[in-house]
C-alpha positions as CSV (number, residue, x, y, z in Angstrom):
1,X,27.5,2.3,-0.5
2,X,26.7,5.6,-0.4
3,X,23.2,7.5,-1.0
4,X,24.6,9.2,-4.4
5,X,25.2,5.5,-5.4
6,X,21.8,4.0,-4.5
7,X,20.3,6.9,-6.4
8,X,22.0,6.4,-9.6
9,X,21.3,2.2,-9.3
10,X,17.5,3.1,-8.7
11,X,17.7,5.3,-12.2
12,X,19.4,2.8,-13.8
13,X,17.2,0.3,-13.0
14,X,13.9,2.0,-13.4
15,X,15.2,2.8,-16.6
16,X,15.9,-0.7,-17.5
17,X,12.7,-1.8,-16.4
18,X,10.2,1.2,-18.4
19,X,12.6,1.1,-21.7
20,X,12.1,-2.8,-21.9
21,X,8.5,-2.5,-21.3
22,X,8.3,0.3,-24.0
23,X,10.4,-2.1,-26.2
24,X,7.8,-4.9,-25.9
25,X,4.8,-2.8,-26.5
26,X,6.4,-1.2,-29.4
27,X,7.6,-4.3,-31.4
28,X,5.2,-5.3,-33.7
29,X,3.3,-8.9,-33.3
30,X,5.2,-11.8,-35.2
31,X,0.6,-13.0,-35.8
32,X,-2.5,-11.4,-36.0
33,X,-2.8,-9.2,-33.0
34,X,-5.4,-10.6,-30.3
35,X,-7.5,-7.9,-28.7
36,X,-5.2,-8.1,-25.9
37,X,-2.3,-9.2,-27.4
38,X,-0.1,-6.7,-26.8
39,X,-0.6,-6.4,-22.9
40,X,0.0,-10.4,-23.0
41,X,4.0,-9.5,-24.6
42,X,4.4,-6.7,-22.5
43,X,3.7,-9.2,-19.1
44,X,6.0,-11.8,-20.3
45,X,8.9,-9.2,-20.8
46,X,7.9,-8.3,-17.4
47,X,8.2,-11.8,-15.8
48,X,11.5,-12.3,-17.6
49,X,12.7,-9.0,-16.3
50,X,11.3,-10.0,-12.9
51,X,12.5,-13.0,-12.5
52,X,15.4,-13.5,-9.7
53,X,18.0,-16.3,-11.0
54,X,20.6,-16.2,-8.2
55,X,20.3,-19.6,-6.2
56,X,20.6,-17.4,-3.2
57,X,17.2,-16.0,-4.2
58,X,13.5,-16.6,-3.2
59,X,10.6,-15.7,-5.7
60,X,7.0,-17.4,-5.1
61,X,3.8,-16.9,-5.5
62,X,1.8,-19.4,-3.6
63,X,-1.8,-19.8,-1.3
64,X,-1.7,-20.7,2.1
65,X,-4.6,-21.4,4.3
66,X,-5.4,-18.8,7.0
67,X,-8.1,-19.2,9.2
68,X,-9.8,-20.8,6.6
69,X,-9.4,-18.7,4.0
70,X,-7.1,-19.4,1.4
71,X,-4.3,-16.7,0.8
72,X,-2.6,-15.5,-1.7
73,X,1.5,-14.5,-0.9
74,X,4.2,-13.1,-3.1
75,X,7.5,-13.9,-1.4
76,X,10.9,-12.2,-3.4
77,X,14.3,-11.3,-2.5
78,X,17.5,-11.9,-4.4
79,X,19.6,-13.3,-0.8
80,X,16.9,-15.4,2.1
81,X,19.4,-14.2,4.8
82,X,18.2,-10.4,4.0
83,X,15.4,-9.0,6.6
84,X,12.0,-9.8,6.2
85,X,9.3,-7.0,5.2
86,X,5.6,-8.1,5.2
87,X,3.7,-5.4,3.9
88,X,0.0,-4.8,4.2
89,X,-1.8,-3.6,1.3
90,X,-4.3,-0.6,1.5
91,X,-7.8,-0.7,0.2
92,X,-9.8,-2.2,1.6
93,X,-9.1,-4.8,-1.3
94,X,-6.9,-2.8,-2.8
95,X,-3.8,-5.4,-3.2
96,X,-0.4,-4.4,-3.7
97,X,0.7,-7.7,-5.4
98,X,-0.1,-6.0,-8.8
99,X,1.3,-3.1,-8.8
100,X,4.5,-4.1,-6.9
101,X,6.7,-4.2,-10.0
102,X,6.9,-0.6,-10.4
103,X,8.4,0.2,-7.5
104,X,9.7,-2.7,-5.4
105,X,12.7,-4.0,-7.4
106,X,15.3,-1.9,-6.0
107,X,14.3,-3.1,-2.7
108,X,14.7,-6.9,-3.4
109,X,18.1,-6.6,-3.5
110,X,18.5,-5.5,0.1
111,X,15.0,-7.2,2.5
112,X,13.2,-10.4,1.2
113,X,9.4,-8.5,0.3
114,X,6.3,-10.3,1.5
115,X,2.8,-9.6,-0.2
116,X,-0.4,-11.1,0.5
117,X,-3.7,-11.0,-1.2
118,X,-6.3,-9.4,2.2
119,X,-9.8,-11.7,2.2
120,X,-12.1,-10.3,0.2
121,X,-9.5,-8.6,-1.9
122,X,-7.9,-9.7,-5.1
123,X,-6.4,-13.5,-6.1
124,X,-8.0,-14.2,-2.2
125,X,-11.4,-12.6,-3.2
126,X,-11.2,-15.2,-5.6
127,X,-10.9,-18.2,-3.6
128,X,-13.5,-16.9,-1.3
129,X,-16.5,-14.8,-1.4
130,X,-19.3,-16.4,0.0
131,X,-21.6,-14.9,2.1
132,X,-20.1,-16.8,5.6
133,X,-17.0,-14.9,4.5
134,X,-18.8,-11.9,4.2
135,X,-20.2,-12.1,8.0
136,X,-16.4,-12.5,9.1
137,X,-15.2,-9.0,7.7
138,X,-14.3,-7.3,10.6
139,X,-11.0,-5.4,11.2
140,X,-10.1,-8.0,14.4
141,X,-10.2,-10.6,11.7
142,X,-7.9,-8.9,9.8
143,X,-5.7,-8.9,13.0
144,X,-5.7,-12.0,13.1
145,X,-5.0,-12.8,9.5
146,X,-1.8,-10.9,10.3
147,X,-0.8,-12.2,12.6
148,X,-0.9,-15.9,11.6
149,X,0.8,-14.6,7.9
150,X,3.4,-13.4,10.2
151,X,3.8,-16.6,12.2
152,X,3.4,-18.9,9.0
153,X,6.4,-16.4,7.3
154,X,8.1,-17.0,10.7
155,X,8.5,-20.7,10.0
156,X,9.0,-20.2,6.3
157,X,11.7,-18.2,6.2
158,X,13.6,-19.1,9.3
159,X,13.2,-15.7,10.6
160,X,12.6,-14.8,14.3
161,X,11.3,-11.5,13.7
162,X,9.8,-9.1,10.6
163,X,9.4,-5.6,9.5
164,X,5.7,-4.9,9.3
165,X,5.0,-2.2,6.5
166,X,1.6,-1.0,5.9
167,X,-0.2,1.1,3.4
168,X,-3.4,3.6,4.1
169,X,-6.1,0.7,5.3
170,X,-3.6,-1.4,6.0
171,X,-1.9,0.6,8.6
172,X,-5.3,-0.3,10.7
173,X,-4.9,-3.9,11.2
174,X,-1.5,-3.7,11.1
175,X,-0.9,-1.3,13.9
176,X,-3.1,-3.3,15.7
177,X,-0.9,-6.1,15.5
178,X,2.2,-4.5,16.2
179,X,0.5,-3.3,19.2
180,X,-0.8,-6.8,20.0
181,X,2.1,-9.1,19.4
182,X,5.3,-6.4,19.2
183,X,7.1,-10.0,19.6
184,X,7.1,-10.7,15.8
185,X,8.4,-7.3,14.1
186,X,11.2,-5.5,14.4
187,X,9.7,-2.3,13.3
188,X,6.5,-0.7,12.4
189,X,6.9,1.2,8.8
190,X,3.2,3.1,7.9
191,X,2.9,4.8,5.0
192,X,-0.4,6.9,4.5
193,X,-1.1,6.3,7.8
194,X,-4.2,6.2,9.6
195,X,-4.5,7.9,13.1
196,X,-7.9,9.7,13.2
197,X,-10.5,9.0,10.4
198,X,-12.8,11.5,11.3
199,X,-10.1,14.3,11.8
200,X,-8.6,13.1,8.6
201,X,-11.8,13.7,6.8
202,X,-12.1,17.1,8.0
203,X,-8.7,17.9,7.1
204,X,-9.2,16.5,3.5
205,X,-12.5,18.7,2.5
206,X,-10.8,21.8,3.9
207,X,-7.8,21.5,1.8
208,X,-10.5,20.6,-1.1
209,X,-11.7,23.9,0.0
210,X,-9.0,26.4,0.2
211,X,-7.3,25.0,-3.1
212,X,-10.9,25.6,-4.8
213,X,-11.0,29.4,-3.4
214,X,-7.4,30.0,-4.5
215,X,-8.2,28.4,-7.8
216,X,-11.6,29.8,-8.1
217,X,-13.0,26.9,-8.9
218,X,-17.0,27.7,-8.1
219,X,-18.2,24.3,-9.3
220,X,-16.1,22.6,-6.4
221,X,-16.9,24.9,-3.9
222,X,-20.7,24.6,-4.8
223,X,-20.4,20.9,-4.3
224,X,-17.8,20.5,-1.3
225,X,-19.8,23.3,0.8
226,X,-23.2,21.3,0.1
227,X,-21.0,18.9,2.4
228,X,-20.8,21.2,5.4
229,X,-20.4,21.3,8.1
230,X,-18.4,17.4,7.4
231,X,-17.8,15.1,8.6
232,X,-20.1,16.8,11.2
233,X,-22.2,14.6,13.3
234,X,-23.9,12.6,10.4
235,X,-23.2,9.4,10.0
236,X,-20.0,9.2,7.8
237,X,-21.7,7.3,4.6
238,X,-19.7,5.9,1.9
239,X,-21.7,8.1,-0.2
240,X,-20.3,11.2,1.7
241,X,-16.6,10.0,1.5
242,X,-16.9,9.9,-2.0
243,X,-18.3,13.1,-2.5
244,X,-15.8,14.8,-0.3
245,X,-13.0,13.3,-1.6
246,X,-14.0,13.8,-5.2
247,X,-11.8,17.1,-5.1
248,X,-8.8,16.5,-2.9
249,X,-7.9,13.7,-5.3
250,X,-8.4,16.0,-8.4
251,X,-6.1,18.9,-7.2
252,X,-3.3,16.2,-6.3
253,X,-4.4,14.5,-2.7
254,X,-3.8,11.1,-3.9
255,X,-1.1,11.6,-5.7
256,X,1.0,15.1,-5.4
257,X,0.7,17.2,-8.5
258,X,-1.6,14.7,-10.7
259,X,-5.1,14.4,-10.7
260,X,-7.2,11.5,-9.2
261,X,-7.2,9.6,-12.4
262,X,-3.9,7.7,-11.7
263,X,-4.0,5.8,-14.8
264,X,-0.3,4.3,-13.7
265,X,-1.4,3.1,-10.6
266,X,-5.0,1.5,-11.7
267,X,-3.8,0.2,-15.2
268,X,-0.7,-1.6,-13.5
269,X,-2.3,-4.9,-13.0
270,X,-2.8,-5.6,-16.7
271,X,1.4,-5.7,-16.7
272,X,1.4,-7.6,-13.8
273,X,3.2,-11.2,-14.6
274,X,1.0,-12.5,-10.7
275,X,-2.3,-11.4,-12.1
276,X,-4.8,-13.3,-14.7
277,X,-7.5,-11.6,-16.6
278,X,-10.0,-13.2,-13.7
279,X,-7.5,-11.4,-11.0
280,X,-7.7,-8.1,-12.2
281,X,-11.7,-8.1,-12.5
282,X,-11.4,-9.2,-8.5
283,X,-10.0,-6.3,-7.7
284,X,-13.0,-4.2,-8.4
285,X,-15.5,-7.3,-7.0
286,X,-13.6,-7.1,-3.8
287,X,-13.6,-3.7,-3.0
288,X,-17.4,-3.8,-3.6
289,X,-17.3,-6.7,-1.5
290,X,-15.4,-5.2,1.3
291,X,-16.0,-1.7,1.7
292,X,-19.1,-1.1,3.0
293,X,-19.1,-3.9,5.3
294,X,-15.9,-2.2,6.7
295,X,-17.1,1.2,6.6
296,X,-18.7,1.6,10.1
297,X,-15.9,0.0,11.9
298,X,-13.2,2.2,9.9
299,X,-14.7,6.0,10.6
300,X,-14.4,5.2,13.9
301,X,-11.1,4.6,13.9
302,X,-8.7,6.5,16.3
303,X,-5.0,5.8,17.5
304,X,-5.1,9.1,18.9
305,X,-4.8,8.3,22.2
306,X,-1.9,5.9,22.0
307,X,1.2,6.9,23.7
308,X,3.3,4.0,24.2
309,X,4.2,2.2,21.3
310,X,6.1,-1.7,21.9
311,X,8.4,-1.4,18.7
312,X,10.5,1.2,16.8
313,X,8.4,3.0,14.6
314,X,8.9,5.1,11.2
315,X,6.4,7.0,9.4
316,X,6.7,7.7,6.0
317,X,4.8,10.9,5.4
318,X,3.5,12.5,1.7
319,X,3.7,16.1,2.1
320,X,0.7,16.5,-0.2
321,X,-1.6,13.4,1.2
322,X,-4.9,14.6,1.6
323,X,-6.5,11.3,1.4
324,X,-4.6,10.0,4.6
325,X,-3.4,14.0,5.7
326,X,0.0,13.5,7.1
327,X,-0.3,16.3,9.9
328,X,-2.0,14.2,12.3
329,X,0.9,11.6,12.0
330,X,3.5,14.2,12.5
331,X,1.3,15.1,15.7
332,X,1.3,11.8,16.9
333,X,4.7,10.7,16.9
334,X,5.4,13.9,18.6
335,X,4.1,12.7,21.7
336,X,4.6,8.6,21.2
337,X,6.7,7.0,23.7
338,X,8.3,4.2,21.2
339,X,12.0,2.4,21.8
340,X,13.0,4.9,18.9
341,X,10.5,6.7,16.3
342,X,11.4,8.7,13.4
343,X,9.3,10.4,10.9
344,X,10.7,11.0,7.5
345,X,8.8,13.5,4.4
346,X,7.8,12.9,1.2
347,X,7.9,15.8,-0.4
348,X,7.0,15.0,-3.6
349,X,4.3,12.4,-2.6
350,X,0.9,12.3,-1.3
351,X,-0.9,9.6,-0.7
352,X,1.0,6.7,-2.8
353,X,4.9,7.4,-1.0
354,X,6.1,4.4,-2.4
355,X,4.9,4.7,-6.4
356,X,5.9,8.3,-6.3
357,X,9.4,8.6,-4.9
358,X,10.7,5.2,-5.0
359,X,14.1,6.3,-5.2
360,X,13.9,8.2,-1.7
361,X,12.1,4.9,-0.5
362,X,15.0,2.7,-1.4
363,X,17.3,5.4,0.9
364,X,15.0,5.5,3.5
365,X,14.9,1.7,3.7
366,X,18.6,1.4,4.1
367,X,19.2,4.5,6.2
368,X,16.6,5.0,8.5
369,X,14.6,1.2,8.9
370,X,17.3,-1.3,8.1
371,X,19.4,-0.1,10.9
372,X,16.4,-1.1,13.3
373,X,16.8,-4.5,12.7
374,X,18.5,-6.8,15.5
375,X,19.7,-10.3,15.0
């Protein structure tokens, strides 16, 4: 099948998938409208759209214990024999179970897509946030959650080896793993990927910067060179990463071309046939949770100094990210020693590759990772 092909089965089916959902929200109520009532149709057009019939097929949604922590997994994939990806959401506790209907589709027809809830983030928040869970937050437990999803996935799905894919915080722990146990994966996929925090802060505020002189925006550039010299050698506060992201995101850093509102992206739980009402209010609880408990650990962050890499590698770059800048990626794989690496643009993305051009996604999936996988 050819890339033309793909391209015009993407459109078709993202079509599908938006004009049904329109369809739902429009019709009117066959009884009085609940506050909510509407949201409630429009999820169970969604799960009925969703839904994967073929006995050849795999769709579940399920908690597993892991290291003592009960955690949530979204297995689906239209044929079992496909490759395995196990992706790690961003955040922290930012999961990608919610939001995984408007882009992943496609993609079930071709690898059998793994999900799981991170502790302290989402349906997992849920089943634990106690304050012994709270002293365990540490990215080497993260690791090791991983890892053991991996394993666990290993036995599941009768699968020798993965793909790990990562996204933005999730690219921490999981080049970690791949580092630490290249045994289980195939290939390392990162989107938004981490390599230096601190270089990638400095490389946000200054794009905030220049695009504020070219727009002439004074308000921004009073407030972003308040922030200077940043990150500097003050203590990198979550306080500060707020303020000096406030205007990357707004002229398009998160996502290229649209400000940092992202109604799309935040809103998409509330269509999300895997999340409850109580769900979607733990995904704001478990970033709270999470974050600063993180925070000290992350900004020190640095694979910089990696240069052997155990597994074939692809980086999936937004030419617009300036919450995750893509340059020092690009650097990096420039000098990695990997048993193949490739590095592929976005060039209509930023920060959120997979939401914004899920059609060059698919095609880079086939093209560029599937080929990595060995029987």
């Amino acid at each position: 099948m050819n890339t033309r092909t793909l391209q015009i089965r993407f459109t078709l089916a993202a079509g599908l998938l938006m004009g049904t959902l329109m369809l739902a929200l429009a019709t009117p109520p066959v009884r009085a409208a609940e506050p909510d009532d509407e949201a409630v149709r429009a999820r169970a057009v969604m799960a009925d759209l969703l839904r994967i019939p073929g006995p050849a097929g795999m769709q579940e949604t399920y908690r597993t214990p892991i290291h003592g922590v009960d955690h949530w997994i979204s297995i689906r994939g239209q044929d079992r024999a496909n490759p395995v990806v196990l992706f790690v959401h961003g955040g922290p506790a930012s999961p990608s179970m919610p939001s995984l209907w408007q882009w992943q589709r496609p993609l079930e027809e071709y690898f059998t897509m793994v999900h799981y809830d991170q502790r302290g983030a989402g349906k997992t928040y849920r089943e634990d946030h106690s304050d012994a869970l709270a002293g365990t937050l540490r990215i080497q437990t993260y690791v090791d959650d991983l890892v053991a999803i991996a394993e666990h996935l290993r036995a599941k799905l009768g699968q020798d080896k993965l793909v790990l894919m990562a996204h933005s915080w999730g690219t921490i722990p999981a080049m970690r793993a791949a580092l630490a146990r290249p045994d289980l994966f195939h290939a390392y996929v990162g989107i938004g990927q981490v390599i230096d925090v601190r270089e990638n802060e400095r490389i946000s505020l200054q794009f905030g910067l220049d695009e504020a002189r070219r727009r002439g925006d004074r308000e921004a550039l009073r407030e972003m060179e308040a922030l200077l010299p940043y990150p500097g050698n003050e203590p990198i506060t979550r306080e500060r990463i707020v303020a000096a992201r406030k205007w990357p995101q707004r002229y398009g850093g998160m996502a290229a071309f649209r400000d940092e509102t992202n109604p799309w992206y935040y809103g998409a739980a509330r269509l999300s046939p895997d999340y409850d009402d109580e769900d979607r209010a733990a995904i704001n609880a478990g970033s709270l949770f999470t974050l600063d408990r993180l925070l000290d650990e992350y900004v020190q962050v640095d694979f910089s100094d990696v240069r052997r890499f155990p597994i074939p590698v692809v980086m999936l770059m937004g030419r617009h990210d300036y919450t995750t800048p893509s340059q020092p990626t690009a650097d990096w794989l420039q000098h990695v020693d990997a048993p193949a690496k490739r590095g592929v643009w976005f060039e209509r993305s930023a920060h959120m590759v997979p939401w914004e051009e899920p059609g060059k996604m698919l095609v880079t999936m086939l093209e560029v990772v599937r080929p990595l996988v060995r029987e």
